[in-house]
C-alpha positions in Angstrom: -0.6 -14.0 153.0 2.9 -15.7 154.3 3.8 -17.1 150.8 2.3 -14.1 148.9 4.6 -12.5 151.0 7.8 -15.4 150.3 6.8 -14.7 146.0 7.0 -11.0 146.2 10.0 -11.0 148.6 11.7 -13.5 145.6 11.0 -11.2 142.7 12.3 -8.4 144.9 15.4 -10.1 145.4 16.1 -10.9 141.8 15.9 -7.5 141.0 18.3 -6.3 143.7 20.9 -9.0 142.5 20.9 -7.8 139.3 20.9 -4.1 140.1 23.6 -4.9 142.4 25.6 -6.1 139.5 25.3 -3.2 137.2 26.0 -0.7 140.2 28.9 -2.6 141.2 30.4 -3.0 137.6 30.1 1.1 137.7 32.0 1.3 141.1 35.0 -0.4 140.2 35.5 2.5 137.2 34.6 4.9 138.7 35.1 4.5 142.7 32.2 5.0 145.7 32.4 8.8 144.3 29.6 11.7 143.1 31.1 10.6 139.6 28.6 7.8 139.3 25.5 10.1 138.9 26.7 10.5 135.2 26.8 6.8 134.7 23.6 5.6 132.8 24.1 2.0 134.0 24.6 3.4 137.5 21.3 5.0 137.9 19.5 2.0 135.5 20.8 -0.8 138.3 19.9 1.9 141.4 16.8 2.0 139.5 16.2 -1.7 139.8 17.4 -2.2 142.9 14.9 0.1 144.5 12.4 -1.3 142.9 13.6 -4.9 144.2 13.5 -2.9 147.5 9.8 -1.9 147.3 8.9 -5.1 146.6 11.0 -6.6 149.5 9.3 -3.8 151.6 5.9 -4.9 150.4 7.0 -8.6 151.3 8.1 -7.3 154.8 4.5 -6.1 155.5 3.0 -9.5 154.4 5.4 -12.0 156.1 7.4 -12.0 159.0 10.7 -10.5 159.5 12.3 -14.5 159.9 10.3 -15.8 157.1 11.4 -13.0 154.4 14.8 -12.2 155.1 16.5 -15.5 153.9 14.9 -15.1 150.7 17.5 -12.5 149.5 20.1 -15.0 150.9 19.2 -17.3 146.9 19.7 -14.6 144.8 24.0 -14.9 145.6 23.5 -17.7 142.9 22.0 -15.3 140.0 24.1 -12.0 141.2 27.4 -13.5 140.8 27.3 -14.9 137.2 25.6 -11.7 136.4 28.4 -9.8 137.2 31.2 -12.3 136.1 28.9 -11.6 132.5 29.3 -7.7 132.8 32.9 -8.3 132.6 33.0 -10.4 129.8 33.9 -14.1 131.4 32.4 -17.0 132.7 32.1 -17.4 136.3 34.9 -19.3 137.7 34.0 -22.6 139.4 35.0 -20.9 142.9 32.5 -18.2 142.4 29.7 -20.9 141.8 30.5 -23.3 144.4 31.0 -20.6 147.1 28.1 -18.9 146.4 26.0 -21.9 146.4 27.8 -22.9 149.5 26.5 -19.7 151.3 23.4 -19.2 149.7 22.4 -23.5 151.2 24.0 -22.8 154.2 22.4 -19.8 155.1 18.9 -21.0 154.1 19.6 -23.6 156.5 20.5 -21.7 159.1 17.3 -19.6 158.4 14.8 -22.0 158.0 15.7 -23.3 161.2 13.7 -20.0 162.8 10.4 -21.1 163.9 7.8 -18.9 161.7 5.7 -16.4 164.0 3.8 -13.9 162.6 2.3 -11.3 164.8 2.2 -7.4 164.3 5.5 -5.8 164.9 5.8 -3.5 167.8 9.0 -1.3 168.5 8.9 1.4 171.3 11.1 4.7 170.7 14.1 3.8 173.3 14.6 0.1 171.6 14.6 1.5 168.5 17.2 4.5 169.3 19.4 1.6 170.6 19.1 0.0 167.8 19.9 2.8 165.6 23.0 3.2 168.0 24.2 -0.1 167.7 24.5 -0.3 164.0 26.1 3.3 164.0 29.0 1.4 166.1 29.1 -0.8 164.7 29.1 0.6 161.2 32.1 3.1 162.6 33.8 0.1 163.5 34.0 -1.6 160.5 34.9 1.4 158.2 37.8 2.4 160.7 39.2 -1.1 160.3 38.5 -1.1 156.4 41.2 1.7 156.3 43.7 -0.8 157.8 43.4 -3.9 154.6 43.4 -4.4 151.3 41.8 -6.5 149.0 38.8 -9.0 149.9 39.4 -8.0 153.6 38.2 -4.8 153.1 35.4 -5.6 150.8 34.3 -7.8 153.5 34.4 -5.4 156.2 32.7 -2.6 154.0 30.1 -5.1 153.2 29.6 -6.0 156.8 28.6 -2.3 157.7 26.4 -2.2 154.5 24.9 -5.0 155.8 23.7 -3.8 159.1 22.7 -1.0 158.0 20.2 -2.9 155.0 19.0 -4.9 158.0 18.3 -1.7 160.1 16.3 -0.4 156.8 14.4 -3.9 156.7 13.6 -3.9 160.2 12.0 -0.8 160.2 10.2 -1.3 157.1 9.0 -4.4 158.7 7.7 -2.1 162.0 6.0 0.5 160.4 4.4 -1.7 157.1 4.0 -5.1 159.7 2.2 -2.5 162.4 0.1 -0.5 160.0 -2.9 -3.3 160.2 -5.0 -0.9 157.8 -4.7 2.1 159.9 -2.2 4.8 157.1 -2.0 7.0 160.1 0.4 4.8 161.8 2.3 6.2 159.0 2.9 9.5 160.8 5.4 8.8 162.7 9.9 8.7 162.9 10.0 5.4 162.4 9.0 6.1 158.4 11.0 9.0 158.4 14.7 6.8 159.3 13.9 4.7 156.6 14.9 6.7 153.8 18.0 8.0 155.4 18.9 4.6 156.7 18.6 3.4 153.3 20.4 6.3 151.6 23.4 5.3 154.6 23.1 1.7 153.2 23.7 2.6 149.2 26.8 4.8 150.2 28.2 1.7 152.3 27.5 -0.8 149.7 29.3 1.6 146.6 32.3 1.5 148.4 31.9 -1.8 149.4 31.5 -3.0 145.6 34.2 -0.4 144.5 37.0 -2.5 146.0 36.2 -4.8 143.2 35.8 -8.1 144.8 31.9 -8.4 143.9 31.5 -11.9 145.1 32.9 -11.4 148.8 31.3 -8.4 149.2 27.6 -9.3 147.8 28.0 -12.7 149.9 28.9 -10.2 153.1 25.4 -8.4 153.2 23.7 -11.4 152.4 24.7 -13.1 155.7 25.1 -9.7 157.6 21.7 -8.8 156.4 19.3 -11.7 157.3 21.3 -12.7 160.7 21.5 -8.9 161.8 17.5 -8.6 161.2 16.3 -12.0 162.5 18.6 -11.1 165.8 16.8 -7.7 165.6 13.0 -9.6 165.0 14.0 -12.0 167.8 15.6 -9.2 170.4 13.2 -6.0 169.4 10.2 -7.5 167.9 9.8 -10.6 170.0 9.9 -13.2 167.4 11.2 -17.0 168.0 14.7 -18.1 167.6 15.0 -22.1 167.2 16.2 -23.1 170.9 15.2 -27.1 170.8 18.4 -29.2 171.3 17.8 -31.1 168.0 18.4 -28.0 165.7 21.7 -27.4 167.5 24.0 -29.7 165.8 21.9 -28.4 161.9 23.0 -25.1 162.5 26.4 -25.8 162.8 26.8 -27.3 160.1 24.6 -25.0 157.9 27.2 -22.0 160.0 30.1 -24.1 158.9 28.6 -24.4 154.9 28.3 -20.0 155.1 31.8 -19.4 156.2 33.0 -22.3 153.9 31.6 -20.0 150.9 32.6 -17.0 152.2 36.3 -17.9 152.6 36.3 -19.9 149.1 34.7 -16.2 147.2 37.2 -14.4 149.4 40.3 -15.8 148.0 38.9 -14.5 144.3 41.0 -12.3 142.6 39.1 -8.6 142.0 37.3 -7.9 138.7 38.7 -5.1 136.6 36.8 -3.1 134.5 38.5 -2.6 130.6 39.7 1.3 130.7 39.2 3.1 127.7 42.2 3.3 125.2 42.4 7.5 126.4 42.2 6.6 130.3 44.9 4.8 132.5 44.6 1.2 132.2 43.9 -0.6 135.5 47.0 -2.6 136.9 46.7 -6.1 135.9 49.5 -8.8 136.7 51.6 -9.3 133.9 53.2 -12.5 133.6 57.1 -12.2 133.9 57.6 -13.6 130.2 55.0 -11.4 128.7 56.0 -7.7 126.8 55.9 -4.8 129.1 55.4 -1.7 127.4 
């Protein structure tokens, strides 16, 4: 059932990269605003991003938390020449590179956690400090957001996106992971924070891709996502973390390989979307010998 789980979990993630794309090529017109509800593409990449979702929800109920996580971590590699072909260009070598960079070193880093797969169990109090901590946590993040500019605060946004997505896929992984045939075990709060943690998520990850730097932002809730959820499966759940001396000196380097990428997407300049010959054009450097109207 583990790699049934590990397939679905990969389809679901293909379809969240490239749902991601569309939604985020609709945020930089338009902003993280109510104005996206009358954006066809909008709603067609929310559309296949939730259904990449379900299927990563139906992954969470066949595999452990550990084991289906990193998955997402490869789709970096599809998502950002998807969205560098929404704009019209080729990716730039950067993108590539850093997003390979993050995508190995995180898979790495993940495939160090030994696999153990045992029905999730969560009591109430764990769970309401969980919920707490990534309300801090998110808070935090958004406050400092207000403070920079540019990839900084794409990467902060994205980092409170990210914990929430993991909140949303550690619950998923409670309630489908505990269910053991038994829908009853559906009746409970657990199944009801799952749609409004995921709704919490969407909001933070519009604003996140509306800053415009898809590439650092994308790459931020990919790492925040599997890291926050495998601490979360380790912590809440009681699932292994790798402790032998020997996978010490691996996981810095794979921890060195993420950050590498994430720096390298980070110093990209922000994608612009072409404005309409009626609407204001979005600022674009001009070169100082070029004709300024």
């Amino acid at each position: 059932m583990t790699w049934i789980g590990l397939l679905i979990a990969l389809a679901g993630a293909l379809g969240y990269a490239l749902g991601a794309a569309l939604q985020q090529y609709e945020a930089v017109a338009e902003g993280a605003s109510l104005r996206l509800v009358r954006r066809p593409r909008w709603w067609i990449g929310g559309i296949i991003g939730f259904t990449g979702a379900c299927l990563h929800a139906v992954a969470l109920s066949l595999a452990p938390l550990v084991a289906v996580q990193p998955i997402s971590v490869a789709t970096l590699v599809f998502a950002v020449p998807l969205a560098a072909f929404l704009y019209g260009r080729k990716p730039h070598r950067a993108e590539i590179l850093g997003s390979i960079a993050v995508a190995v070193g995180l898979l790495w880093l993940m495939m160090l956690v030994p696999e153990h797969n045992v029905p999730p169990r969560l009591g109430d109090g764990a769970a309401i400090g969980f919920i707490a901590v990534i309300g801090l946590i998110t808070l935090a993040t958004q406050l400092m957001a207000r403070r920079v500019h540019g990839a900084a605060r794409a990467a902060l946004l994205s980092v409170g996106a990210g914990a929430v997505t993991a909140s949303v896929s550690t619950f998923v992984r409670v309630v489908g992971g505990g269910l053991e045939g038994d829908l009853g075990r559906l009746v409970h709060w657990f199944t009801l924070a799952i749609p409004l943690l995921l709704v919490c998520a969407v909001v933070l990850l519009q604003r996140s891709y509306a800053v415009g730097y898809f590439g650092i932002a994308y790459a931020g809730v990919q790492v925040v996502d599997p890291i926050t959820s495998v601490l979360a499966g380790a912590i809440l759940l009681g699932e292994p973390l790798p402790t032998a001396p020997s996978t010490a000196i691996p996981a810095l380097l794979a921890g060195a390989l993420t950050i590498g990428g994430t720096i390298t997407l980070g110093r990209l300049a922000p994608d612009h979307r072409p404005a309409p010959a009626d609407d204001e054009p979005a600022p674009v450097p001009v070169p100082a010998t070029s004709d300024a109207s």
